[in-house]
VOMARSE-743289 format. One record per residue (C-alpha): chain; x, y, z. Coordinates in steps of 0.5 Angstrom, whole numbers, plus 500, padded with zeros to 3 digits. Last residue first. Example, Ala and Ser with C-alpha at 12.3 -4.5 7.8 and 13.67 -1.06 7.14 Angstrom:
2
+----+-----+-----+-----+
| ch |  px |  py |  pz |
+----+-----+-----+-----+
|  A | 527 | 498 | 514 |
|  A | 525 | 491 | 516 |
+----+-----+-----+-----+
% end
This chain:
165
+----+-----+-----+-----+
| ch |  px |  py |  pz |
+----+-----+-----+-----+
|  A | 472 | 481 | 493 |
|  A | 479 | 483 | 496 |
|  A | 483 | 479 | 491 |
|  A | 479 | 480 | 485 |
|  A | 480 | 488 | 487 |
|  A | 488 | 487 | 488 |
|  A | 488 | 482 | 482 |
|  A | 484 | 488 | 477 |
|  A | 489 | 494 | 481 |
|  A | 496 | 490 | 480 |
|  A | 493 | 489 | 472 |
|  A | 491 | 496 | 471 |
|  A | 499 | 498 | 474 |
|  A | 503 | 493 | 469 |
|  A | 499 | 496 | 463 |
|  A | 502 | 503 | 465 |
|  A | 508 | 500 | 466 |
|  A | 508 | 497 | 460 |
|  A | 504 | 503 | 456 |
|  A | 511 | 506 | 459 |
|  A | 516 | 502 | 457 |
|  A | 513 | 503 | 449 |
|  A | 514 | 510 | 449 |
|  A | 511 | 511 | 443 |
|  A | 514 | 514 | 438 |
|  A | 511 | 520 | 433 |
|  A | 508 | 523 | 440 |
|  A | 501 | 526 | 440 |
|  A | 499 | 519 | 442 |
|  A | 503 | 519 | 447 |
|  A | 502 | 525 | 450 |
|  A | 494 | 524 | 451 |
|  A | 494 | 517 | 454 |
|  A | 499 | 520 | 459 |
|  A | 494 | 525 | 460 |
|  A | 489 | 519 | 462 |
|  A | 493 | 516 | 466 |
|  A | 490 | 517 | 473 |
|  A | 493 | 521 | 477 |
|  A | 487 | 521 | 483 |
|  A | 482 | 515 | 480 |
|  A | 489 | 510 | 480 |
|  A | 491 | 513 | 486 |
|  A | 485 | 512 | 489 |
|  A | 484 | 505 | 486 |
|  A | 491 | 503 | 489 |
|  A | 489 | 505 | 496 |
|  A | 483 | 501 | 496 |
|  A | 485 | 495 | 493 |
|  A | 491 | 495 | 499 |
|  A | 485 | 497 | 504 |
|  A | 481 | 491 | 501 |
|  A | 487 | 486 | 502 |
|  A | 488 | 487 | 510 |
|  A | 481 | 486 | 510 |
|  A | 481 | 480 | 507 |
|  A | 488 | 478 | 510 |
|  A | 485 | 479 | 518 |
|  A | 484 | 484 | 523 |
|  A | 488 | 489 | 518 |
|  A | 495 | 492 | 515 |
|  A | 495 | 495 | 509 |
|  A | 502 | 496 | 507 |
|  A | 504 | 500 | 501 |
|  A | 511 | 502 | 496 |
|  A | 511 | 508 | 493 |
|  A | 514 | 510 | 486 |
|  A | 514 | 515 | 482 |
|  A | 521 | 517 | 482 |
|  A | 518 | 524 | 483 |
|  A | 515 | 521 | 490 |
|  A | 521 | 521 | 493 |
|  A | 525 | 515 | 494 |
|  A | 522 | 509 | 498 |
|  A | 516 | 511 | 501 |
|  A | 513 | 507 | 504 |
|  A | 505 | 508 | 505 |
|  A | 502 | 505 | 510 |
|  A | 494 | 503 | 510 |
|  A | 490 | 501 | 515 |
|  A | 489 | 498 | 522 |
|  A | 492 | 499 | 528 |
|  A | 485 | 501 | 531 |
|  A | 488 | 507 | 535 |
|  A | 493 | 509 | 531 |
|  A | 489 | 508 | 525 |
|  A | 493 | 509 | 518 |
|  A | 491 | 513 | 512 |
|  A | 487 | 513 | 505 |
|  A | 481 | 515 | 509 |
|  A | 480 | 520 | 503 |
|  A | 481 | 527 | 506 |
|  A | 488 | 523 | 509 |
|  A | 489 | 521 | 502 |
|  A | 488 | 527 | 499 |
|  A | 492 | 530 | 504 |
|  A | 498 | 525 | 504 |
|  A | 498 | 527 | 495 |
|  A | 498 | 534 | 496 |
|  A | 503 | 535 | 502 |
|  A | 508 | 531 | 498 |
|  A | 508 | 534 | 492 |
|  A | 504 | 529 | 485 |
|  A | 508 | 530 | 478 |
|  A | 512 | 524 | 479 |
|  A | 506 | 520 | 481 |
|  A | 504 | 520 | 474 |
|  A | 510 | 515 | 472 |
|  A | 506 | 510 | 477 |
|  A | 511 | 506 | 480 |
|  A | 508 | 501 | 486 |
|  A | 514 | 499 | 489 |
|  A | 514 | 494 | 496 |
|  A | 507 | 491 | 495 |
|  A | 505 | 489 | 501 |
|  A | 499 | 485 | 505 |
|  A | 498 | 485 | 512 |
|  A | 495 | 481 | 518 |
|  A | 493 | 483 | 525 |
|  A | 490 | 478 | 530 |
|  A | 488 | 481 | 537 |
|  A | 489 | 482 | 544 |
|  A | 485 | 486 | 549 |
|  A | 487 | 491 | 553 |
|  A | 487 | 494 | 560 |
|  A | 481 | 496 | 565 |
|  A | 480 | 503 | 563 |
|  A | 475 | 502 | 559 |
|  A | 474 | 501 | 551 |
|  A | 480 | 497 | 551 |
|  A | 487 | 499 | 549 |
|  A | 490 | 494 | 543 |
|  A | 494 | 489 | 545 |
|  A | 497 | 485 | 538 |
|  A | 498 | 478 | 536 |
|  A | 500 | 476 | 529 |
|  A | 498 | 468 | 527 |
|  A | 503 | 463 | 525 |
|  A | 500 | 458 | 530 |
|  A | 506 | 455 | 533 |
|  A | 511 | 460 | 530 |
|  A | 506 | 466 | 534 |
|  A | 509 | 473 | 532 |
|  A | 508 | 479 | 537 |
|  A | 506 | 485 | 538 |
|  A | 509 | 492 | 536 |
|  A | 503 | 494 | 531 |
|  A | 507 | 499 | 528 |
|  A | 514 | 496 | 528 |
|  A | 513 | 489 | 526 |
|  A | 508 | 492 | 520 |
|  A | 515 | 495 | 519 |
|  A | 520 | 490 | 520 |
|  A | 514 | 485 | 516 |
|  A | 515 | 489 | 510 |
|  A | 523 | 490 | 510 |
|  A | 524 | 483 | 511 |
|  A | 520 | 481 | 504 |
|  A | 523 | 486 | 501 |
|  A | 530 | 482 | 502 |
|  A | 534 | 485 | 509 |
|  A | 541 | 483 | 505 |
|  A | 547 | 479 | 506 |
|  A | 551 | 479 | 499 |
|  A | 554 | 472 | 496 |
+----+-----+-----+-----+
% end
């Protein structure tokens, strides 16, 4: 058999790397120190995250880099450095391969889950799929992979939102 880090590993490593706190087994709580307001150290809190490791979206491909970061940032799509909540993207391949992965990591799952929900109703309102709506109806054959994968997407977004409600 193969040994491998799985996807699951891999997500909990780079949470484990932002947030460079600790893992409670007793409790099964994340801790973290967070600088206080005043000069007399940090306060310790709770950090939960939520992942999805490959969101593809055929129109991401069409998107540069420094286009698609901006918009994010201009929107709040990102990742605080001081309250060490937010949004992280992983980047798996390039952005032409039109996958990315996310972490949202927040104070407790809830609001882990919303920044999640957030960033994938901003790529939907951002790349949308209506020109691929287009192309594939002025086509003979219809991709039928693709209105999958579209399909797939608009089911990840609808259970991301019932989640965050």
């Amino acid at each position: 058999f193969f040994l491998r880090m799985t996807n699951s590993v891999t997500a909990f490593k780079l949470f484990d790397f932002l947030m460079d706190g600790k893992f409670d087994c007793a409790t099964g709580e994340y801790k973290i120190k967070v600088a206080g307001q005043n000069t007399q150290g940090h306060r310790v809190e709770t950090r939960s995250f939520v992942a999805f490791d490959h969101v593809y979206h055929p129109n991401l491909a069409m998107m540069q880099y420094t286009s698609f970061f901006n918009s994010c940032r201009h929107r709040g799509v990102s990742f605080d450095l001081t309250k060490m909540t937010g949004l992280a993207f992983l980047v798996v391949d390039s952005l032409v391969a039109g996958v990315l992965g996310l972490i949202g990591i927040g104070g407790n799952l809830g609001q882990a889950q919303k920044y999640v929900v957030n960033a994938l109703t901003f790529i939907n309102e951002l790349i949308g799929t209506h020109s691929l709506r287009r192309i594939t109806t002025n086509t003979a054959v219809v991709d039928t992979d693709l209105a999958n994968d579209i399909n797939a997407f608009h089911k990840i977004l609808y259970r991301a939102k019932k989640l965050g409600n």
